[in-house]
C-alpha positions as CSV (number, residue, x, y, z in Angstrom):
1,X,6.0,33.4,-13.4
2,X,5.8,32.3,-9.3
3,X,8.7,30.9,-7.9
4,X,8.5,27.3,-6.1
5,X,9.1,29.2,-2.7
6,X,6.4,31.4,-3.7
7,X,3.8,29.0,-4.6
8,X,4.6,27.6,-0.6
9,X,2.7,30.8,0.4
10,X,-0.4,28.6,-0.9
11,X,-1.6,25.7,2.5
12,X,-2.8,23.0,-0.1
13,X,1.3,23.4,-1.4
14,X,2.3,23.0,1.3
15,X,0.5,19.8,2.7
16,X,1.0,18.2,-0.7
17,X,5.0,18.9,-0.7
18,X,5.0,17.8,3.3
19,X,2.8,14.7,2.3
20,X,5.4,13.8,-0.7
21,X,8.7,14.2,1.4
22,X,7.0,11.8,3.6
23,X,5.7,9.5,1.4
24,X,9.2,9.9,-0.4
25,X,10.9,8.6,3.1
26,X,8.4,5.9,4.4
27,X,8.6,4.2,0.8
28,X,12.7,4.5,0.9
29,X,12.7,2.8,3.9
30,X,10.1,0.0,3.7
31,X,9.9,-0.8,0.1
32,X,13.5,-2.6,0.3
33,X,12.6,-4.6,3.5
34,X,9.3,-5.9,1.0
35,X,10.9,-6.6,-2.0
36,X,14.2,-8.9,0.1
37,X,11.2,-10.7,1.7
38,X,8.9,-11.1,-1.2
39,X,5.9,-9.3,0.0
40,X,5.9,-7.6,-3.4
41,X,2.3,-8.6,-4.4
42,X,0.7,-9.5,-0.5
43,X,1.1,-5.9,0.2
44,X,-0.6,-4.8,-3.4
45,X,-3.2,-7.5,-2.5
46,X,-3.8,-5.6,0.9
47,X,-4.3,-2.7,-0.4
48,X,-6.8,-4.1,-3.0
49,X,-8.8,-6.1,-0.1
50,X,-9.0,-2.5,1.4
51,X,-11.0,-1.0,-1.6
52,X,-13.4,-3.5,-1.1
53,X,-14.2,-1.9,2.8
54,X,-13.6,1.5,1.3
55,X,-16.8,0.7,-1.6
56,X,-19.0,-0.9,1.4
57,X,-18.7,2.2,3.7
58,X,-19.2,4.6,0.7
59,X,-21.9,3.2,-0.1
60,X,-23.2,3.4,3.2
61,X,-22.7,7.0,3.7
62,X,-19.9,6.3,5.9
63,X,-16.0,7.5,6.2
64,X,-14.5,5.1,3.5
65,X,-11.2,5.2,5.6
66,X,-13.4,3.5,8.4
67,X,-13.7,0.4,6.4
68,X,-10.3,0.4,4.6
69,X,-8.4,0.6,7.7
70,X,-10.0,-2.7,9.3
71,X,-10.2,-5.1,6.6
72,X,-6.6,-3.9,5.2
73,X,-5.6,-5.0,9.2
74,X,-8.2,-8.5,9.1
75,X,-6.4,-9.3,5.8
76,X,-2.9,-8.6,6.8
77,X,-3.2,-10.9,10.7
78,X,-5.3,-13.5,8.4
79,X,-2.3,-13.8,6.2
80,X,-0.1,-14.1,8.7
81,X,-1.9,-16.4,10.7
82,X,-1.4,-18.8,7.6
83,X,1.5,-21.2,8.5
84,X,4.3,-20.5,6.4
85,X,4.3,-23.9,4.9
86,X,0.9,-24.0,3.3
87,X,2.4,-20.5,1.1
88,X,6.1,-21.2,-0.2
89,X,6.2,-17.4,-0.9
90,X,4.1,-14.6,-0.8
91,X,5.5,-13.2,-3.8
92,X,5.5,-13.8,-7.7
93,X,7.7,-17.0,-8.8
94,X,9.6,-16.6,-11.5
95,X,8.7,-19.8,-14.3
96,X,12.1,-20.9,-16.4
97,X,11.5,-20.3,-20.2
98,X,12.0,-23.7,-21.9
99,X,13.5,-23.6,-25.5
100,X,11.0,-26.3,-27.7
């Protein structure tokens, strides 16, 4: 049975354990800054904008990260262009449970 340190000998391994650390890190450090300012479900809605440019440049034989990228960046400065008013909160509001 391999040892962990010798399935590193193997690149894809390695790239995925590299690509986890860093995913592991980035996620630490953002995810607590989005859940204090209640961008919880703006930043799930991002990323499911971004599927929709992902399905249009697959479709057109083209690098699906070439469409992700710029309408998960349109959606994101559209957003933010909207005054803060209009949207009390990007986020999920919790509805009180009323005993009948």
């Amino acid at each position: 049975m391999p040892t962990f340190f010798e399935a590193l000998s193997y690149e894809f391994l390695r790239n995925a354990v590299i690509a986890g650390v860093l995913a592991a890190v980035l996620c630490g450090v953002i995810g607590p800054f989005v859940v204090v300012k209640k961008l919880a479900f703006i930043s799930d809605g991002i990323s499911h904008a971004a599927f929709g440019g992902m399905g249009v440049c697959f479709f057109l034989g083209i690098d699906p990260l070439l469409g992700a990228i710029p309408v998960a960046l349109g959606c994101a400065l559209a957003l933010g262009a909207v005054d803060r008013q209009t949207i009390r909160s990007y986020d999920a509001q919790r509805t009180p449970i009323r005993a009948s």
